[in-house]
N, C-alpha and C positions, 0 to 999 in steps of 0.2 A: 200498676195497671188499674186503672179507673174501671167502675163496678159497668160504667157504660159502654166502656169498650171489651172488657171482658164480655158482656152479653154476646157481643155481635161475634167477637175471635170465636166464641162458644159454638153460635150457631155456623158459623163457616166451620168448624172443625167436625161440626154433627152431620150438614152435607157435605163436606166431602168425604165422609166416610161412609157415605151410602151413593152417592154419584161425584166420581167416577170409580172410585176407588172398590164399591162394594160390585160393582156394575164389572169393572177387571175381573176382582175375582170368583166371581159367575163363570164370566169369559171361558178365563184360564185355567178353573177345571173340569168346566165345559168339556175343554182343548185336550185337556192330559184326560179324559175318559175314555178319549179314542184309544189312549193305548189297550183297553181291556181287549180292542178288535185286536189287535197281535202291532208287532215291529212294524209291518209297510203303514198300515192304518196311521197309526200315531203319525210316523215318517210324512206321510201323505198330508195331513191334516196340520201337521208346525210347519212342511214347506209353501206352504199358502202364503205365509208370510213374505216368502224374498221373493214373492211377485211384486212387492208392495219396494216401489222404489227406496233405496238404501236414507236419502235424505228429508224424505218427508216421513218416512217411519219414526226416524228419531226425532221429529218434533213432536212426531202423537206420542211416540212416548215419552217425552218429557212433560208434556204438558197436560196428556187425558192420565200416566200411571205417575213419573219420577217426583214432580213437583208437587200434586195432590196428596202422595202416601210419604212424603218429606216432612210437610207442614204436618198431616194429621199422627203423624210418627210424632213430632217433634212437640207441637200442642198436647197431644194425648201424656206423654213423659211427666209436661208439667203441671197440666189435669192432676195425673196418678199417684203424684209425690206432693202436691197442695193440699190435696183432698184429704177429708177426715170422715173415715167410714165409722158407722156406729155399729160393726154386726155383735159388738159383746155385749153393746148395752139393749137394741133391739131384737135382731137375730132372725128379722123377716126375710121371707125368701127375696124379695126386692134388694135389701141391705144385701147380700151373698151375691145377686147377680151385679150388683154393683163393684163388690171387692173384685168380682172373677173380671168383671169387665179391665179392670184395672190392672190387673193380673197377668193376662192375656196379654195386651195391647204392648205391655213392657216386653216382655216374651218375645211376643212377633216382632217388634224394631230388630231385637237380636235376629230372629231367624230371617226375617225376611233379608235382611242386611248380609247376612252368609248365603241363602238362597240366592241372590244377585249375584255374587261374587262367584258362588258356583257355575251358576250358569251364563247371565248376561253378560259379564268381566268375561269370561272364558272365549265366548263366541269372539267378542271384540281381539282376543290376542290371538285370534284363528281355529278357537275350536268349533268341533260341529254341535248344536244342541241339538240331539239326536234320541232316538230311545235307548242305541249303546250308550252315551251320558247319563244318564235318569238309569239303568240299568248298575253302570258301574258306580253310581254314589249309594243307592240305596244295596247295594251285596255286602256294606260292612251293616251288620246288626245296630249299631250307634245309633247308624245316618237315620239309616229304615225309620227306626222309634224317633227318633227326631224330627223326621218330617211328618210321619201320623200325628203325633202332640203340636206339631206347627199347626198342620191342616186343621187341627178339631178346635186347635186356640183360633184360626181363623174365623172359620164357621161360626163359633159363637161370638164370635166378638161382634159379627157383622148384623148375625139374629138378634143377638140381645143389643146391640147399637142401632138397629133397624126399630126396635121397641121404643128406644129412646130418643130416636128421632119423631117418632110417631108423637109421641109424648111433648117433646120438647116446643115440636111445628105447629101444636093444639091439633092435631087429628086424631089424636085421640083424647080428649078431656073427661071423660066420664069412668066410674069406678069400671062399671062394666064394660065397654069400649077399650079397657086398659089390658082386662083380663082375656078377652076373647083376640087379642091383639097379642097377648103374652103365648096363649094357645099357637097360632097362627106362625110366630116365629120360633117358637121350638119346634114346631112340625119343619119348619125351613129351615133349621139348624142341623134336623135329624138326614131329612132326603139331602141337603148340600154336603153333611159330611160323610154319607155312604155314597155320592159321585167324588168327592175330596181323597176317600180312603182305597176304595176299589180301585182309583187310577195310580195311585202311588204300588200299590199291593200288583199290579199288573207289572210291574218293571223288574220284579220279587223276581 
């Protein structure tokens, strides 16, 4: 891959994982927060969806969630296993959010890739995505912690990937623009993963 075309893969893999992809999962724990209001709430608030005709759904989702977090799944992979982190020889907190970036990103493919499977596969062969679903995955201990450490690898990935988009788009170019920027999405990594974790803990 030419160093020219890698720029541009780069930047397409840095926006789509802040539109549409970081923009979904806003969305979608937005969505699952309602379950903290109890069983009908959540119920009430995912059946919004099958007002949304069956055939035009699945183009948005293919093309605002499946095809967007494919590429940045699959670009991110070879991001993560090219790159060469220097946190031994440096060991700046930037070098760390780098490794975790990378970290993560591997992480999530696996979960989110069993996430779908749980749930999206399931609806398609007839089941209901319901809050009994999301109730009865997370009652084994495993799932529970599995999906917390999914959720919080999310969050950050999107907070600290949001930094780096800043970074990368030059809006933020300056030492301190970088650092009040750094501020900014940890405070958004902190309030997304306490809506992330309360709506999973609500199904508990």
């Amino acid at each position: 891959m030419s160093k020219n075309h890698e720029f541009y893969w780069r930047r397409l893999h840095s926006l789509l994982g802040v539109i549409p992809v970081g923009l979904f999962l806003v969305f979608h724990l937005s969505l699952n927060f309602t379950a903290t209001g109890g069983e009908e709430s959540y119920n009430n608030a995912t059946g919004m969806m099958e007002l949304v005709p069956h055939w035009l759904l699945l183009i948005v989702e293919w093309i605002v969630i499946y095809i967007p977090i494919l590429f940045h799944g699959l670009y991110g992979l070879y991001i993560a296993f090219t790159a060469t982190p220097n946190v031994k020889r440096f060991g700046t907190f930037r070098n760390w959010m780098f490794v975790l970036q990378r970290f993560t990103g591997v992480f999530l493919v696996i979960f989110i890739a069993w996430h779908i499977f749980q749930t999206r596969i399931q609806k398609a062969l007839g089941a209901d995505v319901d809050f009994n679903m999301m109730e009865e995955i997370v009652n084994n201990p495993f799932m529970l912690a599995f999906y917390i450490v999914g959720i919080l690898s999310a969050t950050f990935h999107l907070a600290n990937g949001l930094w780096s988009f800043l970074v990368s788009w030059g809006i933020t170019q300056s030492a301190s623009s970088q650092k009040v920027a750094t501020y900014v999405t940890m405070i958004f990594f902190v309030l997304l993963s306490i809506v992330g974790v309360a709506a999973i803990l609500a199904f508990v």
